[in-house]
BATINU-673744 format. One record per residue: residue number from 1; residue in one letter; chain; x, y, z of N, C-alpha, C in turn. Coordinates in steps of 0.2 Angstrom, whole numbers, plus 2048, in hexadecimal, padded with zeros to 3 digits. Layout:
BEGIN
    nr   rest   kette   neast   nnorth   nup   caeast   canorth   caup   ceast   cnorth   cup
   NUM      a       A       X        Y     Z        X         Y      Z       X        Y     Z
...
//
This chain:
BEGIN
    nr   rest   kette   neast   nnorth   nup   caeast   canorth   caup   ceast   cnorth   cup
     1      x       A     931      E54   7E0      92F       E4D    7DD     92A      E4E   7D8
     2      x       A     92B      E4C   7D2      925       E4D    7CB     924      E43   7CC
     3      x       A     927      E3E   7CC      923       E39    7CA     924      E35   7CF
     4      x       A     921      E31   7D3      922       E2A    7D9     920      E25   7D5
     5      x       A     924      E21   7D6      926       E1A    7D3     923      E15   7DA
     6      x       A     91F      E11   7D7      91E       E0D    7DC     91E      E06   7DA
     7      x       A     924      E01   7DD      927       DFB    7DA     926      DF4   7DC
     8      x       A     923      DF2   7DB      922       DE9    7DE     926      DE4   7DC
     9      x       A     924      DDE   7DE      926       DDA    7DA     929      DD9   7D4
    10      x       A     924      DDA   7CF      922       DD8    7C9     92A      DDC   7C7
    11      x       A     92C      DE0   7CA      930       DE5    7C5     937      DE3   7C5
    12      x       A     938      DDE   7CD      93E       DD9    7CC     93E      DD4   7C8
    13      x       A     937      DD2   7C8      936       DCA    7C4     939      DCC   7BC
    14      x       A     934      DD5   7BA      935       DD6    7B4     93E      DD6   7B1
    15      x       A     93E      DD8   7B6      948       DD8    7B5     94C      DCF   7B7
    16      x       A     947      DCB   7B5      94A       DC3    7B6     94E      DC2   7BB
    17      x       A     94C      DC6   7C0      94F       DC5    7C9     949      DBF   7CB
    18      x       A     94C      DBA   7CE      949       DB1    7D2     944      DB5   7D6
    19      x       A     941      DBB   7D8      93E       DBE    7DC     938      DBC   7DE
    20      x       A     935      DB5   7DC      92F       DB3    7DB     92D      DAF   7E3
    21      x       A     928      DAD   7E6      926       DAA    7EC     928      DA2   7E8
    22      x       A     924      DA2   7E2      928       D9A    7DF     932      D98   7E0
    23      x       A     935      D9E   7E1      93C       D9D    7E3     93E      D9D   7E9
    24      x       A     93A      DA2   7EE      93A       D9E    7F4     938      D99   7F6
    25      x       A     933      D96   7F6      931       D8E    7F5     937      D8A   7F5
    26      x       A     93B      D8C   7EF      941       D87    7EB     946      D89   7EF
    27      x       A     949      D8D   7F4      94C       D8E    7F8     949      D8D   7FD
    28      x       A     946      D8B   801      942       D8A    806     93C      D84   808
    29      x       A     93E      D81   803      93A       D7A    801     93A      D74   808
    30      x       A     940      D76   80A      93E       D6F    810     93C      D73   815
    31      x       A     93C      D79   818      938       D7C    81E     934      D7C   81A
    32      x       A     931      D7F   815      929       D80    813     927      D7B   814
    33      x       A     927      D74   810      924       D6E    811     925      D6C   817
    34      x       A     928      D6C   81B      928       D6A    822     921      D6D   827
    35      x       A     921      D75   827      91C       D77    829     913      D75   824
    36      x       A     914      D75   81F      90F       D77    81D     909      D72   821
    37      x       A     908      D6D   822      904       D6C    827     8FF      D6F   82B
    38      x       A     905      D75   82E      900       D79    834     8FC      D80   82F
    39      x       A     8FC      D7E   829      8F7       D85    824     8F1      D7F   820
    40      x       A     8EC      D82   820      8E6       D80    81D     8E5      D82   817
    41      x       A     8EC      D80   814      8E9       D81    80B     8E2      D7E   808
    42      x       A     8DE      D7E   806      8D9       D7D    803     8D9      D77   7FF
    43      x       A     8DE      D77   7FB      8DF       D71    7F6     8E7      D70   7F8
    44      x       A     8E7      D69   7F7      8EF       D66    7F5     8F2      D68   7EE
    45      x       A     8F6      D6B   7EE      8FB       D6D    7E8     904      D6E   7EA
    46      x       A     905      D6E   7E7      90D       D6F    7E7     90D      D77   7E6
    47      x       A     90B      D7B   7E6      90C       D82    7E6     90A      D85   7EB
    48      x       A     909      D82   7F2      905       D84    7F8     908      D8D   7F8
    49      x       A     90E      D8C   7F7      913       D93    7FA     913      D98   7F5
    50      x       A     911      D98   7EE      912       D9B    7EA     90E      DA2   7ED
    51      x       A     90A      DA3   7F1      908       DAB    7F3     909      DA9   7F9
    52      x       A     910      DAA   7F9      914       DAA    804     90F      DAA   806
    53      x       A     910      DB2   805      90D       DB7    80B     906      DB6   80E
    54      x       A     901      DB4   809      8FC       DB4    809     8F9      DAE   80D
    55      x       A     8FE      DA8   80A      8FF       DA2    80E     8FE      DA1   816
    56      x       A     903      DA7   819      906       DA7    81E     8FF      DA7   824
    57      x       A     8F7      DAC   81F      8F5       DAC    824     8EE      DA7   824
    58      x       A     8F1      DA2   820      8ED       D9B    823     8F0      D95   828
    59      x       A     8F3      D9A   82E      8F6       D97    834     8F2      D93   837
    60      x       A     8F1      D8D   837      8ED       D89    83B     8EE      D89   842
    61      x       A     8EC      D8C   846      8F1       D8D    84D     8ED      D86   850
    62      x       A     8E5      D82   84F      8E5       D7C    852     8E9      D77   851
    63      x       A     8EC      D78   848      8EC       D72    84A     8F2      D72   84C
    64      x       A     8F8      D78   84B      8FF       D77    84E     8FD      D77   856
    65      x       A     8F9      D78   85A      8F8       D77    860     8F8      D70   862
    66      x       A     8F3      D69   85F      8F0       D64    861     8F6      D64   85E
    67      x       A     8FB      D63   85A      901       D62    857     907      D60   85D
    68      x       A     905      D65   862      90A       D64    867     909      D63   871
    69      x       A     900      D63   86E      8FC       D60    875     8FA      D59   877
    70      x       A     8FE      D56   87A      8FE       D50    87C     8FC      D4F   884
    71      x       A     8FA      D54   886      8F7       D53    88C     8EF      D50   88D
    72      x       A     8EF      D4B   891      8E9       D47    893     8E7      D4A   89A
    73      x       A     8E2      D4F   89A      8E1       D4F    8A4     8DD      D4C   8A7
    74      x       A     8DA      D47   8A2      8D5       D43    8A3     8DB      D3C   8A7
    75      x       A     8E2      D3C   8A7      8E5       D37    8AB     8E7      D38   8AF
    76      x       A     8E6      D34   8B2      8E7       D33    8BA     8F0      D35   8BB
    77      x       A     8F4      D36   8B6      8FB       D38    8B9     8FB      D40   8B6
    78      x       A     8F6      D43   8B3      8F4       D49    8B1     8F8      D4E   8B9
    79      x       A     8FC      D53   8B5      8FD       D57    8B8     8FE      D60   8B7
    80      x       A     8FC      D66   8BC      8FA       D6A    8B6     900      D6D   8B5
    81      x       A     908      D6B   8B7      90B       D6E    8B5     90D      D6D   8AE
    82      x       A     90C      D67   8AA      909       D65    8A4     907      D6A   8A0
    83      x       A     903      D6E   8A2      902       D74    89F     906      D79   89C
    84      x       A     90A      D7C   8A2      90F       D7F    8A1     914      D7D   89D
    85      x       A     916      D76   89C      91A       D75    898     917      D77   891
    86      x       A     910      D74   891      90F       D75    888     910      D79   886
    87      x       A     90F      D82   88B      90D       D88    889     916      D88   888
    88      x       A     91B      D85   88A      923       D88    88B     924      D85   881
    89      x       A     922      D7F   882      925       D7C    87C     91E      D7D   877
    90      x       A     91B      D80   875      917       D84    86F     91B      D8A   870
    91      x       A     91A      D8E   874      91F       D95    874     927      D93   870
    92      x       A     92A      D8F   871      92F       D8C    86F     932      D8B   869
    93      x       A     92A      D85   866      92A       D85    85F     928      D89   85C
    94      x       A     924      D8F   85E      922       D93    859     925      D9A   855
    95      x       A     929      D9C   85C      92F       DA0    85C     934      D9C   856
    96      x       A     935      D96   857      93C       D93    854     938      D94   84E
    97      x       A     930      D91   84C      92D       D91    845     92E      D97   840
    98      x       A     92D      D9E   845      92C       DA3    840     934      DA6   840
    99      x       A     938      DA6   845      93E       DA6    842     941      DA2   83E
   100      x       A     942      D9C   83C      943       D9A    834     93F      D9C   830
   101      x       A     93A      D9E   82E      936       DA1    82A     93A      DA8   82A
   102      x       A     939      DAB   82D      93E       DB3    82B     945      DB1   82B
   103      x       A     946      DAE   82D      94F       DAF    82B     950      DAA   824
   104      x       A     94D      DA4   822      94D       DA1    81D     94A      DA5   818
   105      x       A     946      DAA   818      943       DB1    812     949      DB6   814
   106      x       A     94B      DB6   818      952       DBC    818     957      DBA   813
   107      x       A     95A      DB3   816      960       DB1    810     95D      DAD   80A
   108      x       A     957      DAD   808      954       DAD    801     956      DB4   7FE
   109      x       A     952      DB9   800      951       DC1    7FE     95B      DC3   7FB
   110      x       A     95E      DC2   802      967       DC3    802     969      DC0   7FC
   111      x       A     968      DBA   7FB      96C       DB5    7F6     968      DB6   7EF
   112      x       A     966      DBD   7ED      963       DBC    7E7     969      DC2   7E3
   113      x       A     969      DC3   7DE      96E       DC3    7DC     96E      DCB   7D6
   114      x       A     96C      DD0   7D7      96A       DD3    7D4     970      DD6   7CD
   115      x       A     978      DD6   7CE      979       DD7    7C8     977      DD4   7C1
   116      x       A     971      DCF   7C2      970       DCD    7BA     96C      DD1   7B8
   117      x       A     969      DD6   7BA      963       DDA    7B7     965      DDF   7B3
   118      x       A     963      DDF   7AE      966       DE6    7AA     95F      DEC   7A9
   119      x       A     962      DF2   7A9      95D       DF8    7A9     957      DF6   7A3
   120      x       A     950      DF8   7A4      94E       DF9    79F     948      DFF   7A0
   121      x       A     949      E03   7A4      947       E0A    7A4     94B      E0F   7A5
   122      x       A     948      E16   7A4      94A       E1B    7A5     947      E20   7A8
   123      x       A     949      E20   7B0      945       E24    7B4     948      E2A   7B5
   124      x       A     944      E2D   7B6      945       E36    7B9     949      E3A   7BE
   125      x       A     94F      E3C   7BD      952       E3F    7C1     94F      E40   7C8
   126      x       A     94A      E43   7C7      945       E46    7CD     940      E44   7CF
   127      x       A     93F      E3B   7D1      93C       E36    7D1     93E      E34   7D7
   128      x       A     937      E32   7DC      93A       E2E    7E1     935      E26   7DF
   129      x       A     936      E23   7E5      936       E1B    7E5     934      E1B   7EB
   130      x       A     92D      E17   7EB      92C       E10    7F1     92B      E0A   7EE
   131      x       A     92E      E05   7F1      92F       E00    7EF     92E      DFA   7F6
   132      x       A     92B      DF4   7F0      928       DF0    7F5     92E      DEA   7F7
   133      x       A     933      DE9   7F4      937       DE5    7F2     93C      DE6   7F6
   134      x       A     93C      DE2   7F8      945       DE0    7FE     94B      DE1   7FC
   135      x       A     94B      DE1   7F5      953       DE1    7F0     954      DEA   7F0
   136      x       A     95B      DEA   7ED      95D       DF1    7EB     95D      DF0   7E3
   137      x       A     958      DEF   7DF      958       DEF    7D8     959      DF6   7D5
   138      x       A     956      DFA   7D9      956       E00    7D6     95C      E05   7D8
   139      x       A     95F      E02   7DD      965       E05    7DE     969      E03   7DC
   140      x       A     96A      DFB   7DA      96F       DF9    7D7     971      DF8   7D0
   141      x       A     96C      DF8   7CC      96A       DF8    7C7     96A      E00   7C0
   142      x       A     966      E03   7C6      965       E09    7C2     969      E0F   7C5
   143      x       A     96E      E0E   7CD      970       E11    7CF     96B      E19   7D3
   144      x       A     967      E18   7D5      962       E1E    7D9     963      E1C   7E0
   145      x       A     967      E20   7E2      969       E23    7E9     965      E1F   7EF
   146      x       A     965      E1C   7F4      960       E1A    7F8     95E      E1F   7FE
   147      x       A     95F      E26   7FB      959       E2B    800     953      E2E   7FA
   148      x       A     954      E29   7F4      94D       E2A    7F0     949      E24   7F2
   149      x       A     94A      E1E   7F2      948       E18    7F2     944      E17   7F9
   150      x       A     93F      E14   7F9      93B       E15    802     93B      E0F   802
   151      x       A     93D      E0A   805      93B       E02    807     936      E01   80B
   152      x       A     932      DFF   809      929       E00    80D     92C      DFA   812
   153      x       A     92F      DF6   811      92E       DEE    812     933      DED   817
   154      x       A     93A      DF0   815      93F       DF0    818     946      DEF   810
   155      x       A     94C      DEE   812      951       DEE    80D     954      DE8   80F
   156      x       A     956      DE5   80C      95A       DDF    80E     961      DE0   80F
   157      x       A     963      DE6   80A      96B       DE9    80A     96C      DEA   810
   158      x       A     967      DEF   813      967       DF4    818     967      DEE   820
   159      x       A     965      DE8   821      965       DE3    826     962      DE7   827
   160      x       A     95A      DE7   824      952       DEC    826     94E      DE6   82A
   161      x       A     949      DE7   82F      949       DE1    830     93F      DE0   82A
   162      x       A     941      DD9   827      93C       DD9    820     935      DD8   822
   163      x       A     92F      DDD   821      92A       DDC    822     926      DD9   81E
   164      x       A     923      DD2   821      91F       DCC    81C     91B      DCB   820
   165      x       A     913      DC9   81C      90F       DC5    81E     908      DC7   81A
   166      x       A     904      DC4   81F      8FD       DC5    81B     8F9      DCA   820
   167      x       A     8F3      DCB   81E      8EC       DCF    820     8E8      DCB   823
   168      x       A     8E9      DC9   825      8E2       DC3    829     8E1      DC5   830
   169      x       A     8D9      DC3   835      8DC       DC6    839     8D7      DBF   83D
   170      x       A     8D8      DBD   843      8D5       DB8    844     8CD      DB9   84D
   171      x       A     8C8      DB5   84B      8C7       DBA    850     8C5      DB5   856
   172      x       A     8C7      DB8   85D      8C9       DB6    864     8C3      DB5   866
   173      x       A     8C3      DB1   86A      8BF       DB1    874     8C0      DB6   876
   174      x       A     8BB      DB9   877      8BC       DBF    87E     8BF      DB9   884
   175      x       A     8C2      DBE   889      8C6       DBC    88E     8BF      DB9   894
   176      x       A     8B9      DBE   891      8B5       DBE    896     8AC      DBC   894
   177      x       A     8A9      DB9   894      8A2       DB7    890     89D      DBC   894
   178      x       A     898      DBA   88F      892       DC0    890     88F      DBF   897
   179      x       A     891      DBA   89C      88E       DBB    8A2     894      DBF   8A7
   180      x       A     89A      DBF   8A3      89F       DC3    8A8     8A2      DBC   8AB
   181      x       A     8A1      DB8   8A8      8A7       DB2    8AC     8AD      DB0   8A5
   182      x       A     8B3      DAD   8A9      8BA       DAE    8A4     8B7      DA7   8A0
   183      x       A     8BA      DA9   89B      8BC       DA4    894     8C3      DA0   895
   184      x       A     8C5      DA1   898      8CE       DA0    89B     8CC      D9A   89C
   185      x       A     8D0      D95   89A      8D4       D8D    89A     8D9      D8D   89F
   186      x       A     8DB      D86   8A0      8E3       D86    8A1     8E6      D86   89C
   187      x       A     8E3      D84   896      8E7       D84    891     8E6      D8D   88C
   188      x       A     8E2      D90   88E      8E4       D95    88A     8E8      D99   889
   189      x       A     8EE      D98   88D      8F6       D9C    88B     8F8      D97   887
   190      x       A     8F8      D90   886      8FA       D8C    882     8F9      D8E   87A
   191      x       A     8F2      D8D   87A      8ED       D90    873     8F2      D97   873
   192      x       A     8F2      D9C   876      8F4       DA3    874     8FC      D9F   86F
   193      x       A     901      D9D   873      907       D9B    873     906      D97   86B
   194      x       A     902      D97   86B      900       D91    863     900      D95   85D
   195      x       A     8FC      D9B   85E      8F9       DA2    85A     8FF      DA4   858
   196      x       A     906      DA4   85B      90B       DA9    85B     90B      DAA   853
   197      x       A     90B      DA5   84F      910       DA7    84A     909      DA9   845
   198      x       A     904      DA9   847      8FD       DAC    841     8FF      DB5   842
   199      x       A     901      DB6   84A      901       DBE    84B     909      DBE   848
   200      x       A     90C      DB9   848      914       DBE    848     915      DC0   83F
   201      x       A     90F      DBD   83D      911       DBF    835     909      DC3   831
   202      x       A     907      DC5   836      902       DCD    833     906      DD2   832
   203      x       A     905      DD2   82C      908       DD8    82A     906      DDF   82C
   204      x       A     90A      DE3   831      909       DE9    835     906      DEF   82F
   205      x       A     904      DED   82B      901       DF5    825     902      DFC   82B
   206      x       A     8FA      DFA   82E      8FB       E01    833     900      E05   836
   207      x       A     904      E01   83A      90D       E01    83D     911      E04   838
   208      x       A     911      E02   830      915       E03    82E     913      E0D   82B
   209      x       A     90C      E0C   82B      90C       E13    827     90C      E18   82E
   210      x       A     90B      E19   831      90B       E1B    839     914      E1C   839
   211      x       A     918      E17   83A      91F       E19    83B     922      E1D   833
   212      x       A     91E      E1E   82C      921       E22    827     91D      E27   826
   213      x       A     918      E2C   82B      914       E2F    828     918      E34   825
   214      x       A     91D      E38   827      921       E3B    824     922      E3A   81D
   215      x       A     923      E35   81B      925       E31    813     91E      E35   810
   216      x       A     91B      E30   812      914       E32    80E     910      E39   80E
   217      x       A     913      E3C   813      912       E43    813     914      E47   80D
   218      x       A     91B      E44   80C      920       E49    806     91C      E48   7FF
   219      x       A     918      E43   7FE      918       E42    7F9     90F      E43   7F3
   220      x       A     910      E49   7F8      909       E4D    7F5     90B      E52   7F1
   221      x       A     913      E55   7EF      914       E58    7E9     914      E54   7E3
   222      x       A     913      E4A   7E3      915       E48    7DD     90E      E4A   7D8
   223      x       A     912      E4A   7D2      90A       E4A    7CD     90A      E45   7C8
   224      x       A     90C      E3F   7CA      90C       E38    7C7     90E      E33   7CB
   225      x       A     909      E2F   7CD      90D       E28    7CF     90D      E22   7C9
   226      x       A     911      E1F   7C8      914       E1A    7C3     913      E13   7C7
   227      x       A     90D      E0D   7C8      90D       E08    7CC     912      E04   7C5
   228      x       A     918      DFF   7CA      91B       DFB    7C4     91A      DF4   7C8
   229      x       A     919      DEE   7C6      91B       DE9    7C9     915      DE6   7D0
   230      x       A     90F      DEB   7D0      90D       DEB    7D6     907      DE5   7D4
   231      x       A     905      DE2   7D9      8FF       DDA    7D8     8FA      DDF   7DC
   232      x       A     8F7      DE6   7E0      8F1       DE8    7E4     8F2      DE4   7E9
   233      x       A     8F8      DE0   7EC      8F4       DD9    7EF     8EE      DDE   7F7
   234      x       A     8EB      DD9   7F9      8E5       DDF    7FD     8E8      DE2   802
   235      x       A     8EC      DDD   804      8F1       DE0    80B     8F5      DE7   80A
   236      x       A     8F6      DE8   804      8FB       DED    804     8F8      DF3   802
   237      x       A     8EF      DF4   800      8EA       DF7    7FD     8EB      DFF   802
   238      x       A     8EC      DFD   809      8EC       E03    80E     8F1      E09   80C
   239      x       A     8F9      E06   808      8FA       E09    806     8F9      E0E   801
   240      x       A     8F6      E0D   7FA      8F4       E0F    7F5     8ED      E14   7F9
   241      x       A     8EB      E12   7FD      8E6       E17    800     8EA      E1B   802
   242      x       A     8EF      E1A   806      8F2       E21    80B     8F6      E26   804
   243      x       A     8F8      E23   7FE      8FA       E29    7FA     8F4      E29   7F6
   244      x       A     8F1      E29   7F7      8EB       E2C    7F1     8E9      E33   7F7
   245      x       A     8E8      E2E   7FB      8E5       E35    802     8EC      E3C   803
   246      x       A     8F0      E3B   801      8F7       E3E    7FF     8F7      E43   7FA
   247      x       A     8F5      E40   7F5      8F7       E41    7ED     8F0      E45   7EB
   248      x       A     8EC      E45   7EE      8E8       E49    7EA     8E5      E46   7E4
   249      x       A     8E2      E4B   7DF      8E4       E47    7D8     8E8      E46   7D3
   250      x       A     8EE      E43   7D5      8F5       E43    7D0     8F1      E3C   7CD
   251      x       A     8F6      E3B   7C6      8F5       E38    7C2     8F9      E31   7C3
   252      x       A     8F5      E2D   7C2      8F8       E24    7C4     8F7      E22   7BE
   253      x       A     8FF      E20   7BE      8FF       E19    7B7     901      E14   7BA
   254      x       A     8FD      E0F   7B8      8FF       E07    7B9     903      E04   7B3
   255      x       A     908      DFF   7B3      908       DFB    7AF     908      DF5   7B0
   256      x       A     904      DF0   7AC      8FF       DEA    7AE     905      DE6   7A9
   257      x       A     904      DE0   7AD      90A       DD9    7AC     906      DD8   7A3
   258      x       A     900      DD6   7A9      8FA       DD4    7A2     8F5      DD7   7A1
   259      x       A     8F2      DD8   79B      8EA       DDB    79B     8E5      DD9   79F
   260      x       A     8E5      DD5   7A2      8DF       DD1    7A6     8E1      DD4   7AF
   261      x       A     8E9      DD7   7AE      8E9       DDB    7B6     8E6      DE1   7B5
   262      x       A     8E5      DE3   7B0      8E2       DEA    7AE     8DB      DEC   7B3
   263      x       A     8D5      DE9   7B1      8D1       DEA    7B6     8D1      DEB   7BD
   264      x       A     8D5      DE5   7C1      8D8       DE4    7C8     8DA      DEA   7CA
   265      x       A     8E1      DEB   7C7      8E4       DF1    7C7     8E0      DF9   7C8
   266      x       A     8DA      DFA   7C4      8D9       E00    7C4     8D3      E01   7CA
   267      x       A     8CD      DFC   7CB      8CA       DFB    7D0     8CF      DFA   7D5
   268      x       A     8D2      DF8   7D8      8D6       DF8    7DD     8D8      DFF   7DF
   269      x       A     8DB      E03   7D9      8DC       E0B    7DB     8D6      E0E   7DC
   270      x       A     8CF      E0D   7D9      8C9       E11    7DA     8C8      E0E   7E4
   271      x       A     8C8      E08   7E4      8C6       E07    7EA     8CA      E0B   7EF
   272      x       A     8CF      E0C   7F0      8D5       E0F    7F4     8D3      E17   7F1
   273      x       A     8D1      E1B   7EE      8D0       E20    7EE     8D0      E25   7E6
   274      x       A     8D5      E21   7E2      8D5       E25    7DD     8D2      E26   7D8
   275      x       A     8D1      E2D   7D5      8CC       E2E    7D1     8CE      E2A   7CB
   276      x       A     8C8      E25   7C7      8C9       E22    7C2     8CC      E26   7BA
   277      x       A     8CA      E2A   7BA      8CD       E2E    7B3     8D4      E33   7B5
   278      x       A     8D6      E32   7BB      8DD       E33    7BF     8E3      E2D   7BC
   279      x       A     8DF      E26   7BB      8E2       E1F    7B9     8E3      E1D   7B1
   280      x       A     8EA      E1C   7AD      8EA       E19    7A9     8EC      E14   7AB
   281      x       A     8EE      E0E   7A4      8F3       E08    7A5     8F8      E07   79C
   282      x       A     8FA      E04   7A0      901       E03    79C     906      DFC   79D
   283      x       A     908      DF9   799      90B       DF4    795     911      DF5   798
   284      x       A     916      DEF   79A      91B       DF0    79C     91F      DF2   795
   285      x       A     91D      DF0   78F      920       DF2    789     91F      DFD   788
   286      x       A     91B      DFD   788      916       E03    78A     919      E08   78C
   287      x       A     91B      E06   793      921       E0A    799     928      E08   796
   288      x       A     929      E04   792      932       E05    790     931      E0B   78C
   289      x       A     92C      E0A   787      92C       E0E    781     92C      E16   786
   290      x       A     929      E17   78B      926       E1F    78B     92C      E20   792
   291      x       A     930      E1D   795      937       E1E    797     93B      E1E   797
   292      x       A     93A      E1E   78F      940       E1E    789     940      E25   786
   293      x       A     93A      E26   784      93A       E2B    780     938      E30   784
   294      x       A     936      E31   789      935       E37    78D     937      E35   794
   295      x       A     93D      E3C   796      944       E37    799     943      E3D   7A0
   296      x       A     93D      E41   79F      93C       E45    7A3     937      E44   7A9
//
């Protein structure tokens, strides 16, 4: 392996694939809008979804709770099997919530359409690829075999099952307070039951580099990684950590959508480990031109 290609988004968008969160929204507009309630956007706007994943982890778990707690024990026909129902029917709803969410972003990702993309690099024989992107752009497009291609994420081809969500982490009641007596309700299986969908959509980072140590292993003979298409988002930072810790000091070129991602981009890889005079950047125009003309 002489160069690892690392592909984000940006690189489908670049190739004028609908790849954007703005296009799931528009394919997914009446479950988004229907849930958006139980997330604490900050401001009302019509863009709430435009950073999904990001979105995902301002899961209001109270208020979808009080959303479906209509028990009074304070009345006299109060019963506590009452209970058990709330916790059957939150369990119910939330399971149902986050499966349309994943299967509504599955047949969004399926129904994108990638023979409109035309090539406009020229990568290297003996080049591998991780790629953060669900689509086979790079297989279908450029034609590169899918045992060079890593799917950090999962493949949509491949009916992978697709890894989404955000970095947030939420923090609990001990089960047990500082004098050794429970914090347990009746209701706190219910409240758990409400949680479901804040945990079902963390994004496992740890899980995932744990089940590919092998991948990341291989990839300490590369002497260049190539970031294309990549936003740093923070959640995905662990990765760029675990190849820097890999790679030694090989040489990273970024290429930045915009001048103003330039800075982001390069702090981002010093944070994660790599040496800054290890770091150029480069122009998507930048990278056609040196893709072109040097094919090695």
């Amino acid at each position: 392996m002489t160069k690892l290609y690392i592909i984000g988004n940006g690189f489908d968008l670049w190739h004028q694939l609908p790849t954007g969160y703005e296009n799931f929204y528009e394919f997914a507009k009446e479950l988004l809008d229907d849930i958006e309630n139980y997330y604490s956007f900050e401001i009302t706007h019509s863009g709430a979804w435009n950073d999904f994943e990001n979105s995902l982890g301002l899961f209001d778990w109270e208020y979808f709770y009080e959303a479906h707690n209509h028990i009074d024990v304070t009345s006299e026909s109060f019963k506590p099997s009452e209970v058990y129902g709330l916790e059957d029917d939150l369990t119910e709803q939330a399971d149902s919530y986050v499966e349309a969410i994943k299967e509504s972003f599955r047949e969004w990702i399926e129904g994108i359409d990638i023979s409109v993309a035309n090539k406009k690099l020229v990568f290297p024989q003996n080049a591998s690829f991780i790629t953060f992107n669900y689509t086979s752009t790079l297989q279908s497009i450029y034609g590169i075999g899918d045992e060079k291609v890593f799917h950090i994420h999962g493949q949509s081809e491949k009916c992978d099952e697709l890894i989404l969500g955000h970095g947030e982490t939420m923090d609990e009641e001990p089960e047990i307070d500082e004098n050794g007596d429970s914090n347990r309700t009746m209701f706190s299986d219910s409240q758990g039951a409400a949680k479901y969908p804040f945990y079902a959509f963390q994004k496992p980072v740890s899980e995932v580099l744990d089940n590919n140590r092998e991948f990341f292993d291989s990839v300490e003979d590369a002497r260049e990684i190539i970031v294309i298409g990549h936003s740093f988002n923070k959640i995905d930072l662990p990765y760029f950590k675990k190849l820097a810790e890999c790679t030694n000091s090989v040489r990273w070129l970024v290429c930045c959508f915009k001048e103003s991602d330039k800075d982001h981009h390069v702090q981002e890889l010093v944070s994660c480990g790599v040496q800054y005079e290890n770091i150029r950047t480069c122009t998507y125009e930048g990278l056609q031109a040196e893709h072109y003309e040097n094919r090695t």
